[in-house]
N, C-alpha and C positions, 0 to 999 in steps of 0.2 A: 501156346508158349508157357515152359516151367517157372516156377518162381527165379531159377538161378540165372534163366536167360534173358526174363525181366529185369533182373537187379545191373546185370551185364550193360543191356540195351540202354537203360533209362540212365547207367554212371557212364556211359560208353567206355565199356570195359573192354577192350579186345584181346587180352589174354585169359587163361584160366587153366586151372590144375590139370593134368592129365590124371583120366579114370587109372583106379585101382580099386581090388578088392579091399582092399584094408579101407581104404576112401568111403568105400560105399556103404560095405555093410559091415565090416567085422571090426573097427572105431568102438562101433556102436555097441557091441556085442563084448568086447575086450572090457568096458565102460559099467555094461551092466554085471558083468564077471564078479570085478572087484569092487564095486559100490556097498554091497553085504559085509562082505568081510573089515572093509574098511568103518562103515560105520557100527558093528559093535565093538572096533578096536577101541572106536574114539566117544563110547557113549558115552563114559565117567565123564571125559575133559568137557562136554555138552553138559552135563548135566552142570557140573560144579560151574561152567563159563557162566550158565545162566542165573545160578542163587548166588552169583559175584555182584553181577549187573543189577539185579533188583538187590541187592544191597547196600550196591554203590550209590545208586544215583536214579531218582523218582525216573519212570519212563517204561514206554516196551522194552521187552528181553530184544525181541527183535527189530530192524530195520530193512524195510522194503522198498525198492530204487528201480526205474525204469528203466531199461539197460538194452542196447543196440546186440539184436542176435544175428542168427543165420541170416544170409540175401540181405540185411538192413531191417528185418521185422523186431521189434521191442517188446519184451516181458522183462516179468517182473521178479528181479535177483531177490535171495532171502539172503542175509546178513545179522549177524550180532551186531543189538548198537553199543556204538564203541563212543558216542559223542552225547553232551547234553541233548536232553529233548525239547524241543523247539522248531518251530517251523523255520527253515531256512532253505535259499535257493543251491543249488550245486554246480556252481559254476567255477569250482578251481577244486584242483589237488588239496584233499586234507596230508600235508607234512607231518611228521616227526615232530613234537611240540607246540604244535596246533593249542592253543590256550579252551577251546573249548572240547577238547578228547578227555575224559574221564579217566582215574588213576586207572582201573581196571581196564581200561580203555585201550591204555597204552601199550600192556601187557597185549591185552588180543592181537594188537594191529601189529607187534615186534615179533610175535612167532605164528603168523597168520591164522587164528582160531576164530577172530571173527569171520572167515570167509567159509569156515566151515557148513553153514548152514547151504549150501550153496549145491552139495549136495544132492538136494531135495532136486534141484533145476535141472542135475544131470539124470538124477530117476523121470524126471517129465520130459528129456528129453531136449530142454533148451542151452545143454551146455553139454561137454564132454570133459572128461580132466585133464586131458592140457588141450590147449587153444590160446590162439590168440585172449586175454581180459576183454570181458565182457564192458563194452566203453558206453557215458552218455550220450543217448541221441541226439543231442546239438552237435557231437563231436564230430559227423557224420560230413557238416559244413563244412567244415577244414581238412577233411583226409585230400593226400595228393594220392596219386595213383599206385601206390604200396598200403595204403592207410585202406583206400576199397576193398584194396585181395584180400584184406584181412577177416573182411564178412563173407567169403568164401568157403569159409567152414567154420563148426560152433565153437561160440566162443568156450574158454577152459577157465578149469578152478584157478590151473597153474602155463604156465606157455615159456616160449623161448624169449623171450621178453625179461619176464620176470626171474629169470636163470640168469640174464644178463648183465643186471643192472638194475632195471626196473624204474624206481623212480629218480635215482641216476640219471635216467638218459633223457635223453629230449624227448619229445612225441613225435618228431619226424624218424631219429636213431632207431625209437620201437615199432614203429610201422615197418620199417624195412626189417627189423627180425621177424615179424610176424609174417611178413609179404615170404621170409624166406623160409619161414617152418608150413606155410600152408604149401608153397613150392616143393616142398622137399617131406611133407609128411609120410611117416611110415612105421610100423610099431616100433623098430628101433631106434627113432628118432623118440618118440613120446615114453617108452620105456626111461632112455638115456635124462629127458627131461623130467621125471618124476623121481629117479634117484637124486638127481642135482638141485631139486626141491628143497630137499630133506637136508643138505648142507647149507640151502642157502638160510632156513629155518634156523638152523643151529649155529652158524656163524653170522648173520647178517648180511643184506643186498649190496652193500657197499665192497665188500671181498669178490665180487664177481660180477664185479664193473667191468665190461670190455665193451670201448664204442666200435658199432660194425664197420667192417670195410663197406663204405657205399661207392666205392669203385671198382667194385669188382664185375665181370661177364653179367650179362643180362640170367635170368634164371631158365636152366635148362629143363627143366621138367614143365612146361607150359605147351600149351597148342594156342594158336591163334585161332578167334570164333566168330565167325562173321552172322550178325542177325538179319535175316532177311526178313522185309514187307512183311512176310504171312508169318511171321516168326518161327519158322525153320533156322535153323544153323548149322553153318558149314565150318567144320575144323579140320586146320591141316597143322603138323607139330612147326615148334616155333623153330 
């Protein structure tokens, strides 16, 4: 049995994306294309994010967080830290004037440069640039069955999620975008989400607030996947 059909079995998942080329291999390959090019566009704003941080505020440049990937497996996101240093537990949303985000802080986390280093994860291969947000592994507890599909494929720098609203929206709201961009993945869907990025950067998340219809048809691009005893599986479309 694959990893993807464990993850299926063990959440009892009985839907899942129907294969494509683009799914399988060429994501991956579109991913490593632009990862060069993007990262000498942005090695100034790296280089300058970093002699901010060690100016601002005693601490590492960076910030390392254990972060729910593909199937449910966890590695480790690289991050600008953006917060005092200090041990602390990660058990809630850091907000928009969070008293402990550093001036410099703020700056990163308003035009997303600390997630820049992040990068790095999609050169190793545990993330691609759009995906569902890479979430903490407690959060795995409370997914309902949108919130599953979402580990269906890697997680992203950037996602339909964070196009939408982001931290606007509930965490049920962004599992059902996520449940609906892993459903409907396709270059032109992640092209479409990577321009809309780049506005949501320059004007703010709150200009492209839209809560999803969660009434709408069930998701058409899925097969239903039956795991049998010897872990074989049988799919027929939804």
């Amino acid at each position: 049995m694959n990893a993807k059909d464990e993850y299926c079995q063990k959440h009892q998942l009985t839907f899942q994306p129907k294969w494509s080329a683009y799914r399988s291999f060429a994501k991956r390959l579109f991913d490593l294309a632009i990862i060069l090019p993007i990262f000498l566009a942005i090695l100034p704003v790296l280089l300058i994010a970093a002699v901010l941080i060690k100016l601002d505020s005693r601490g590492p440049v960076f910030f390392l967080q254990e972060r729910l990937g593909l199937y449910g497996k966890t590695f480790m996101t690289y991050k600008f830290r953006t917060m005092t240093h200090r041990e602390r537990e990660a058990t809630s949303e850091i907000l928009p004037g969070h008293s402990e985000v550093t001036r410099i802080g703020n700056w990163l986390r308003r035009f997303k440069i600390d997630e820049l280093p992040q990068l790095l994860n999609i050169v190793n291969g545990d993330m691609s640039l759009v995906g569902p947000r890479p979430a903490l592994p407690d959060h795995i507890n409370d997914y309902n069955e949108e919130g599953l599909q979402r580990l269906l494929e890697r997680p992203g720098l950037t996602g339909l999620s964070q196009v939408s609203g982001n931290i606007y929206l509930s965490w049920p709201d962004r599992w059902f975008y996520d449940a609906q961009y892993v459903s409907h993945l396709s270059f032109l869907k992640d092209v479409s989400i990577i321009v809309k990025t780049v506005a949501v950067v320059l004007l703010g998340e709150e200009r492209f607030l839209k809560k999803p219809d969660t009434q709408s048809e069930p998701l058409p691009d899925t097969e239903t996947v039956v795991i049998a005893p010897d872990g074989k599986n049988q799919s027929r479309a939804a």
